[in-house]
C-alpha positions in Angstrom: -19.3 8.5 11.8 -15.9 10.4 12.6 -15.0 10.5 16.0 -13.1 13.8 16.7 -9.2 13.3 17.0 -9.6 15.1 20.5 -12.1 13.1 22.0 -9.6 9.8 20.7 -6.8 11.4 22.6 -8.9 12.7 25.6 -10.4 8.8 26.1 -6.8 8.0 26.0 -5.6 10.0 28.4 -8.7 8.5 30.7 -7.6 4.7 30.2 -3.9 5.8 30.9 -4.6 6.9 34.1 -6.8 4.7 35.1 -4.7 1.7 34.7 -1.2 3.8 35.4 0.1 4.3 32.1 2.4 6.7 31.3 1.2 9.4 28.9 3.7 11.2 26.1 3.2 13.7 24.5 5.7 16.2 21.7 5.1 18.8 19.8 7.7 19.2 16.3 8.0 22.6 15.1 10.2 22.8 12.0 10.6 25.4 9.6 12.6 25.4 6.7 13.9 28.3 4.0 15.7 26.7 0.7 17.0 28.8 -1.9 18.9 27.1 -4.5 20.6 29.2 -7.5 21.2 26.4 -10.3 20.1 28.8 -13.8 21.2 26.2 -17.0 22.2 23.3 -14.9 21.2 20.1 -17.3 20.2 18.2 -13.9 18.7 20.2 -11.5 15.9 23.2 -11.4 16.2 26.8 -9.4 14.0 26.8 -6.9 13.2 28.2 -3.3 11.6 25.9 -1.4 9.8 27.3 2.1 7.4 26.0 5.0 6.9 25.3 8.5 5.5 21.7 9.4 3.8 21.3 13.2 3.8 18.1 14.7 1.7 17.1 17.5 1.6 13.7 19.0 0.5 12.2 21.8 1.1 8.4 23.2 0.9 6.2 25.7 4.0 4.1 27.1 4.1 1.3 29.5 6.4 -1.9 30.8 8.7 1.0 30.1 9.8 -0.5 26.8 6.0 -0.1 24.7 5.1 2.7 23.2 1.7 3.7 21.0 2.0 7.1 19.0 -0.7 9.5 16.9 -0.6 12.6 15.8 -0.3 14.4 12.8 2.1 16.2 10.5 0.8 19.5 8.6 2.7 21.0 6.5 2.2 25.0 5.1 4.1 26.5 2.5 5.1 29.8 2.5 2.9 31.8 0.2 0.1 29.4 0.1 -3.4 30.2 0.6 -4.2 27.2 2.0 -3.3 26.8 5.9 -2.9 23.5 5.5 -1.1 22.1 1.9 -0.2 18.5 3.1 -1.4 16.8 6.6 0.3 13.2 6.9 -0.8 11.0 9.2 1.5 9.6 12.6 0.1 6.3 14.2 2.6 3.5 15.2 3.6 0.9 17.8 7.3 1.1 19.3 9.2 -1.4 21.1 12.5 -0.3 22.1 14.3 -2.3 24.7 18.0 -1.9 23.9 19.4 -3.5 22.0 16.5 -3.9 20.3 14.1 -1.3 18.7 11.5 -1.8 16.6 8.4 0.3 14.6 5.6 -0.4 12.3 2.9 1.9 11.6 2.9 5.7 10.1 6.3 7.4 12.1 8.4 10.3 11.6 11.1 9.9 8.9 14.3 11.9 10.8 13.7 9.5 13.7 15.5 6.3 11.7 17.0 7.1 8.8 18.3 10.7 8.9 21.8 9.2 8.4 21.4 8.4 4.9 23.7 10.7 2.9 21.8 13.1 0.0 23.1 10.4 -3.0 20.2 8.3 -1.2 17.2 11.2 -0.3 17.6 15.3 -1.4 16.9 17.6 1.3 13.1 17.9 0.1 12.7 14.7 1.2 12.6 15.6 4.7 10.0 18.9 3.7 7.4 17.0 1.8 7.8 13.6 2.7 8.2 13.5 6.6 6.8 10.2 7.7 7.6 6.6 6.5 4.8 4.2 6.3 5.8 1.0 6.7 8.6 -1.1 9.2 11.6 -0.2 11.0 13.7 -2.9 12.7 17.3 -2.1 14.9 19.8 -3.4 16.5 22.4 -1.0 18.8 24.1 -0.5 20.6 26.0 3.1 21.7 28.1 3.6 18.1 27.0 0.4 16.6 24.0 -0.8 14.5 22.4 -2.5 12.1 19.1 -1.7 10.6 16.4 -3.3 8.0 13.2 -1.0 7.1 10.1 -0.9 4.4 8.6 2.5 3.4 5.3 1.8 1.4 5.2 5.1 -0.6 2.5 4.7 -3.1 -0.8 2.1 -3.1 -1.9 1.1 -6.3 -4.5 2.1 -8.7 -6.0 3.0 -11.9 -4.3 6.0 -12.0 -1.2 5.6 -9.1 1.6 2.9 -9.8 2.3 0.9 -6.2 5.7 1.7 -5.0 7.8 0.9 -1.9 11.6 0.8 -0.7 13.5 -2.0 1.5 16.6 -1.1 3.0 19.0 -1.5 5.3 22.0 0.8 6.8 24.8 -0.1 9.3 27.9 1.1 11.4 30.6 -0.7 12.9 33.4 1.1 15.4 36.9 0.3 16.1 38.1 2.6 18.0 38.8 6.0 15.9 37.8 4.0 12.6 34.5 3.1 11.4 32.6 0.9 8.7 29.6 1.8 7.5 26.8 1.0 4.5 23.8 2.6 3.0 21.7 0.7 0.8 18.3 0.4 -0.5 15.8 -0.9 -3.6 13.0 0.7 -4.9 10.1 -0.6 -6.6 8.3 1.2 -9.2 5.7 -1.0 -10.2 2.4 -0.8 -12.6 -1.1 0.8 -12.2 -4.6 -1.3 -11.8 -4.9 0.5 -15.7 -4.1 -3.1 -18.2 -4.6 -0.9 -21.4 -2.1 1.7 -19.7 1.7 0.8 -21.5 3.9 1.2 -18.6 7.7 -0.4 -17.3 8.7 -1.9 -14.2 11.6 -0.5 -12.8 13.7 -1.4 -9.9 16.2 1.0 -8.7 18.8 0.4 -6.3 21.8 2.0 -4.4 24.4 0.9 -2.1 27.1 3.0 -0.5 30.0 1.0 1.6 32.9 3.1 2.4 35.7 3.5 5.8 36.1 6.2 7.8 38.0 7.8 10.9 36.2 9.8 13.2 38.9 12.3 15.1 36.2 14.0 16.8 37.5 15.4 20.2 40.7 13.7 20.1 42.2 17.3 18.3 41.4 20.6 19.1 38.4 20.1 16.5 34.9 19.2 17.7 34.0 17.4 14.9 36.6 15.6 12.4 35.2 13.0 10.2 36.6 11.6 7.2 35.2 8.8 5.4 35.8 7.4 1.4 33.2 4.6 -0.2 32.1 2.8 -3.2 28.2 4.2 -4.5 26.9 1.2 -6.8 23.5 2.3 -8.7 21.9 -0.8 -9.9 18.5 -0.2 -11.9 16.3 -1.8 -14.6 13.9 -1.3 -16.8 11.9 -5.1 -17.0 9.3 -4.6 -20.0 12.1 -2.5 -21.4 15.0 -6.0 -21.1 17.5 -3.0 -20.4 18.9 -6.0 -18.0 20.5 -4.4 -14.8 22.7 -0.8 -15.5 25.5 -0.3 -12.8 26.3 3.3 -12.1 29.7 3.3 -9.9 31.3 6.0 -8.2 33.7 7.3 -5.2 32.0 9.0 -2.4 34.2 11.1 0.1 32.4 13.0 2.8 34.4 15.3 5.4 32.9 17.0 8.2 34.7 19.5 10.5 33.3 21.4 13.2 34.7 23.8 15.8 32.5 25.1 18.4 29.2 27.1 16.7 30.8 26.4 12.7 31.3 23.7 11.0 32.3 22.4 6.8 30.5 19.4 5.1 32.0 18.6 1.8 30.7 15.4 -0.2 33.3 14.9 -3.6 31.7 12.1 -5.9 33.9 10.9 -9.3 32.2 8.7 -11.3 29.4 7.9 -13.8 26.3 9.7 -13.6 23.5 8.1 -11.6 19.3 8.2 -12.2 19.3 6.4 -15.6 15.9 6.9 -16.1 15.3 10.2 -15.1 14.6 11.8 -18.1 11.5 9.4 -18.0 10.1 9.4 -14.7 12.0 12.2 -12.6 11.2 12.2 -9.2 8.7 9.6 -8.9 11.3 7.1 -9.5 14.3 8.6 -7.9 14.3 10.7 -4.2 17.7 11.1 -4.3 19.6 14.6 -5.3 19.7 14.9 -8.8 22.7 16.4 -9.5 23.8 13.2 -9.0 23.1 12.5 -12.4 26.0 15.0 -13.6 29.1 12.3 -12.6 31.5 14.3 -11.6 30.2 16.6 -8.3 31.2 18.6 -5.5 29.4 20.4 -2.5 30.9 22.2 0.0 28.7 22.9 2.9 29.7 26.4 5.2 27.4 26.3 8.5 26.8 28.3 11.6 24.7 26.8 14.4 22.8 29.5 16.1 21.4 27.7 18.7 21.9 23.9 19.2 20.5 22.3 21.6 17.7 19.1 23.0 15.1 21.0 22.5 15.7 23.9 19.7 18.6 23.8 16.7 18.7 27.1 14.4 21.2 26.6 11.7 21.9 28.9 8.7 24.0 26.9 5.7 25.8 28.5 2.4 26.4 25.5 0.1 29.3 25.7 -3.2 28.1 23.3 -5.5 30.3 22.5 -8.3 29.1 20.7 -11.3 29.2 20.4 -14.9 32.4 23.2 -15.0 30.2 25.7 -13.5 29.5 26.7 -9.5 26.3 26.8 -8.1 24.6 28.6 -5.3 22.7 27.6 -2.1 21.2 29.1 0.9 19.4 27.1 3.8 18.2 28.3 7.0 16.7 25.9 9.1 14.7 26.3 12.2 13.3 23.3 14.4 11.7 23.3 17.8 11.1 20.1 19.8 8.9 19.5 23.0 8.2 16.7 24.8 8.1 14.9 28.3 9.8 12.2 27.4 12.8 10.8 29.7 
């Protein structure tokens, strides 16, 4: 029999109390509106992309370092019939005593990695694919960190190939100049299907690249300026491609002044996504105008309202690829709640 998600949470909220445990709760509201204008681009489709995902979750916390988590994630798309397209499951343990913090379970996606640049995961990302399901591990400490992490994306099948990412990310500060990496490997394996003629790939991407962050030291908010080396390194096993290295030169600069702000991202370089042609998105998350080489995007922002609990921020993005420029409007909303301290 199914037991009711409310009566799970209400027997909760019994044995918290009686045994003085602290009870959490948030509620995520985020709503999104993505309009991007890319008629006869090679590498990417015109589309508008639009939702609003709730996000309810309710925990318990105790020793002051131990948390539990569940909730849920439901997504609608604007224009749907449905009210409900997508519901993704949140359930996890947390222990986060700093320096240390670590998660394993189903648990929301912005919450560790939402400092990988868009080379790594395309905005969408973050609309359809919200939670990770798998392991986060950190250490931290203000500026600093280091991070290892699995997202199991995909269980295998006669019909679904098992698939899964390991990565790791860190940041190292001295003074106004900074280190930092991205990296991660993805495994696109076979289905349960033996009569079913299919590759093994592996795809992987690292990012290391310097930086100096002037932020407050001018008259400037924000002013970030960092240059690094992205290294795509794929294969195709059954295929004996051996491994295919992509490089390129990644320079990301961020200014901000008050409500506005610039983000501009310059890549030179060979194209990435080898094998896109042949499995598109299921293989690669990241942006795939990527795949044209030479690239650049030129974020123009206004932040409404930005603050703990509610950010409204409206975006006009230049994109400039394959001799042509492209178009992009984004407007997102995101409301969050909680009692957390």
């Amino acid at each position: 029999m199914r037991v009711p998600l409310f009566i799970i949470l209400l027997l909760g909220i019994v044995y918290a109390e009686t045994f003085s445990q602290e009870v959490l709760w948030k509620v995520k509201v985020f709503s999104f509106f993505d309009n991007s204008e890319f008629a006869e681009s090679e590498y990417k489709v015109p589309q508008t992309l639009s939702g609003i995902q709730i996000a309810p979750e309710i925990g318990l916390r105790w020793d002051s370092v131990h948390i539990t988590g569940a909730g849920a994630n439901l997504l609608h798309e604007f224009g749907s019939n449905d009210p409900v397209d997508k519901l993704y499951l949140t359930a996890y343990y947390e222990f986060n005593n700093r320096p240390f913090r670590f998660l394993m379970g189903a648990f929301p996606r912005d919450n560790v990695l939402d400092k990988y640049p868009r080379v790594f995961f395309q905005d969408s990302i973050s609309y359809f694919r919200p939670n990770i399901n798998g392991i986060f591990w950190e250490i931290h400490s203000e500026k600093d960190y280091f991070n290892l992490w699995l997202d199991w994306t995909s269980r295998m099948s006669e019909t679904v190939r098992e698939t899964f990412f390991m990565g790791f990310s860190g940041r190292y500060n001295k003074g106004m100049f900074y280190l930092q990496h991205f990296g991660y490997m993805f495994h696109y394996a076979k289905n349960q299907d033996p009569s079913t003629e299919e590759t093994l790939h592996d795809n992987g991407l690292f990012l290391t690249s310097a930086g100096i962050d002037l932020s407050g030291r001018t008259f400037m908010d924000v002013l970030d300026i960092n240059a690094g080396w992205a290294a795509g390194v794929e294969r195709g096993r059954d295929e004996n491609t051996g491994w295919i290295i992509n490089n390129g030169l990644l320079i990301e600069t961020r200014l901000g002044y008050k409500y506005l702000g610039i983000f501009n991202a310059f890549y030179i370089g060979r194209g990435q996504m080898t094998f896109y042609e042949d499995h598109n998105n299921e293989l690669y998350w990241g942006d795939p105008i990527y795949r044209a080489g030479n690239y650049n995007r030129s974020d123009f922002f206004i932040n409404f309202i930005r603050n703990s609990k509610v950010n409204v921020k409206l975006t006009y993005s230049l994109h400039l690829a394959e001799s042509r420029v492209y178009h992009e409007q984004l407007l997102k909303v995101s409301v969050n709640i909680n009692n957390l301290n």
